[in-house]
C-alpha positions as CSV (number, residue, x, y, z in Angstrom):
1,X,-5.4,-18.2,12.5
2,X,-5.5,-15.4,10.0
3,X,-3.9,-12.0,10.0
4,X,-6.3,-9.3,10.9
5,X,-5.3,-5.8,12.7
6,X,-7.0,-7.2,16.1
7,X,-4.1,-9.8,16.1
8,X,-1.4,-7.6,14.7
9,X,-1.8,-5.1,17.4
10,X,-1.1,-7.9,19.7
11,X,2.3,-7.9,18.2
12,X,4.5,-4.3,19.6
13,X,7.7,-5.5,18.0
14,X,6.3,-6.4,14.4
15,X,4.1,-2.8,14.9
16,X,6.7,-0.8,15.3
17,X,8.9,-3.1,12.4
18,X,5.7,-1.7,10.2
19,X,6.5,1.3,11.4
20,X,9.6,1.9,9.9
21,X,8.2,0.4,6.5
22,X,6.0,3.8,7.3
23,X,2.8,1.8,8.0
24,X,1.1,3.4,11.0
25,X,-1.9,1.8,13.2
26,X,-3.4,4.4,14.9
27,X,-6.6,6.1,12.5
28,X,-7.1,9.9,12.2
29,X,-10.1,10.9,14.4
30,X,-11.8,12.7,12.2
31,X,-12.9,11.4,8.6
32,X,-12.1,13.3,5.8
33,X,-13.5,11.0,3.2
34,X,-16.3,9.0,2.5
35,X,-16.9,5.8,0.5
36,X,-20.0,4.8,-1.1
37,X,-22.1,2.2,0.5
38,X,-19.9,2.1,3.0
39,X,-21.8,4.1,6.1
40,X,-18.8,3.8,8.7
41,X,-15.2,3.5,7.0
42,X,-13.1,1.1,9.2
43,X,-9.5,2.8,9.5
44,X,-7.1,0.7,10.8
45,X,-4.1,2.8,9.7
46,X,-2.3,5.6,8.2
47,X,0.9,6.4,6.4
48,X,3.6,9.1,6.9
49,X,2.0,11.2,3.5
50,X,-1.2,11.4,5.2
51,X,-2.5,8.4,3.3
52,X,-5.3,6.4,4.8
53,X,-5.8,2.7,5.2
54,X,-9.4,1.1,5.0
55,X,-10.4,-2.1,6.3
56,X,-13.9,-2.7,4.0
57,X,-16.4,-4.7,5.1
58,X,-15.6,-7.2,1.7
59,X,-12.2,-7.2,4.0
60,X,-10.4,-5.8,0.8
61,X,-8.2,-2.9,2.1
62,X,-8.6,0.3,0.4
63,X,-5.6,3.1,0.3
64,X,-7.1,6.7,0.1
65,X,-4.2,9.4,-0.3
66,X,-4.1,12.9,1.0
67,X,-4.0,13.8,-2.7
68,X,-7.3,13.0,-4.2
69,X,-6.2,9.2,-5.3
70,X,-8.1,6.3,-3.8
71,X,-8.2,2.1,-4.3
72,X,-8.2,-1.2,-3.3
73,X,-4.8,-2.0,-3.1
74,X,-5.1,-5.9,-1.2
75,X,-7.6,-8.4,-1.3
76,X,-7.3,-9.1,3.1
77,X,-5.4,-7.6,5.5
78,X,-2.7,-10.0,5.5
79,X,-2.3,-9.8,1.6
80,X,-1.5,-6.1,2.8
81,X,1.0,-6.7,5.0
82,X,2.6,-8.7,2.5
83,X,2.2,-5.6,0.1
84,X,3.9,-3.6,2.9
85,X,6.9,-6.1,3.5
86,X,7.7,-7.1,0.3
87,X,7.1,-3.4,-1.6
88,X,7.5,-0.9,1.1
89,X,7.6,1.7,-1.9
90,X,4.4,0.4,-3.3
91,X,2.4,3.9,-3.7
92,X,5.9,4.8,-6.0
93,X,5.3,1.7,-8.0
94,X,1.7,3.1,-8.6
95,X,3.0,6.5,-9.5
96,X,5.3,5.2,-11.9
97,X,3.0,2.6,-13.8
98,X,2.4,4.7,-16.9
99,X,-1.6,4.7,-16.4
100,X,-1.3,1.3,-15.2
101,X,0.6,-0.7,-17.4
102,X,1.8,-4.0,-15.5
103,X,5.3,-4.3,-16.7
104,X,5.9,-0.6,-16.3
105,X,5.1,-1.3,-12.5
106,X,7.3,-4.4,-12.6
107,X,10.1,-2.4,-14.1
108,X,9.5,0.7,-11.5
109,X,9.6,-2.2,-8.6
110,X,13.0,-3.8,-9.9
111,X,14.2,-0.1,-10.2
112,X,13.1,1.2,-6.7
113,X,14.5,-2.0,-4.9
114,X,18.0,-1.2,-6.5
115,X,17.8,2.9,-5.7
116,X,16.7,1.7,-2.0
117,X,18.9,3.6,0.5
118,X,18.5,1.8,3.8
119,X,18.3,-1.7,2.5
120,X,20.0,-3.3,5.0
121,X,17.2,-1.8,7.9
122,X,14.7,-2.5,4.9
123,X,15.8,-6.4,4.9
124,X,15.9,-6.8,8.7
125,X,12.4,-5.3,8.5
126,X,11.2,-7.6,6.3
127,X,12.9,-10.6,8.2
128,X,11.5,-9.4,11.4
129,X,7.9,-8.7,10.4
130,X,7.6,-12.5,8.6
131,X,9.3,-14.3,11.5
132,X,7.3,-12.5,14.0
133,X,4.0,-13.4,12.1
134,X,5.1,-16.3,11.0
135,X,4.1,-14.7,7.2
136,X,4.8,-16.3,4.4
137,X,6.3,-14.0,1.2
138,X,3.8,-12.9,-1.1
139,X,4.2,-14.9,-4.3
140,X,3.5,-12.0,-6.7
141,X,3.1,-8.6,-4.8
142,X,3.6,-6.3,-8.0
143,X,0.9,-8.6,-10.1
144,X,-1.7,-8.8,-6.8
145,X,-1.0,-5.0,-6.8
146,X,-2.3,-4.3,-10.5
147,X,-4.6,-7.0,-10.2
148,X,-6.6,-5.2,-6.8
149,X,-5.8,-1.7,-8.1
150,X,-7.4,-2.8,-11.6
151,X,-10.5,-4.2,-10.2
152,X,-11.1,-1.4,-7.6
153,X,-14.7,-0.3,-7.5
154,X,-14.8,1.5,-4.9
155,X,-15.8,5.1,-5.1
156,X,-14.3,7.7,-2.6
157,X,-15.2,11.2,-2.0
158,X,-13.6,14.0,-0.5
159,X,-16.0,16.0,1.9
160,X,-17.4,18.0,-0.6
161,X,-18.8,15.1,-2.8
162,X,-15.8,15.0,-5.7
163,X,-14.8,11.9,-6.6
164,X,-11.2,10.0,-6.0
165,X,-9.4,9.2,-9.1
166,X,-7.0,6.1,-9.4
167,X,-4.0,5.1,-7.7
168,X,-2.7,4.5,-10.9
169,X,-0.7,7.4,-12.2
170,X,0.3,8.3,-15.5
171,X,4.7,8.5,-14.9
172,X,7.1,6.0,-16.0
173,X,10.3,5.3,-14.5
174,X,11.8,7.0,-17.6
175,X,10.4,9.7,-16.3
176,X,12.9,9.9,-13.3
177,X,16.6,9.9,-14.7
178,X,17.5,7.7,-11.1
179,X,15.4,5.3,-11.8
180,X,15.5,5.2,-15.4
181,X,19.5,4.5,-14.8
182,X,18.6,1.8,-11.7
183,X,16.7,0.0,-14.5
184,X,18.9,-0.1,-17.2
């Protein structure tokens, strides 16, 4: 059976595992976006920044940020999960991809796992969340990353019509002097 957010529901321990990798199930009520061609957006989650997670009818799952930022970031829902598990600081590896340069992200992911502060609850997570779905690890998470972020089409709007830009953000890791250090 495939992973989809009917059958991880179904699962309280892994949820609340998720939760602490700051993956939330529970939509916001009211919409504050819109995506084109899309007439009803399927949330089926949120993130502690306000961030929203889209189930699209293509079941890709779009990321749309609190700040104007919005993109496919998984090809299914349980390529997103194993996003989640594998990069729980995925949205930093975005912001520190230099405009979207793949081995800047690669280099930002190496550097965040070593900065990572709770890695020991980070690891249990991560243990927890693929026993309890029996999930295997993602092969490539930083490469399917670029790869669904590069090929994003969709178009997001904020309530007054302006459009979303890009996940990918224009920062390096150099940028940051602790992670510039992690790296080295």
């Amino acid at each position: 059976m495939s992973l989809t957010p009917e059958v991880l529901t179904t699962q309280g321990e892994v949820v609340a595992w998720l939760g602490s990798l700051d993956v939330a199930f529970a939509p916001d009520e009211e919409p504050w976006f819109t995506i084109d061609g899309v007439e009803s957006p399927r949330q089926i989650g949120s993130d502690g920044s306000g961030g929203a997670f889209v189930l699209l009818p293509t079941e890709n799952v779009l990321y749309v940020s609190s700040e104007g930022r919005a993109g496919i970031i998984a090809g299914s829902f349980e390529a997103f999960i194993q996003l989640v598990v594998a990069r729980p600081y995925w949205l930093d590896i975005l912001k520190f991809s230099a405009g979207g340069d793949l081995q800047e992200m690669r280099r930002a992911a190496d550097a965040l796992e070593a900065t990572l502060d709770d890695e020991d609850d980070v690891n249990e997570a991560r243990e927890e969340i693929r026993a309890g779905l029996d999930l295997p690890e993602a092969d490539d998470p930083v490469g399917a990353l670029y790869e669904a972020v590069a090929a994003s089409d969709a178009i997001v709007r904020a309530m007054d019509g302006s459009p979303f830009t890009t996940l990918f953000n224009r920062f390096s890791i150099d940028n940051n002097p602790t992670l510039r250090h992690a790296a080295a």
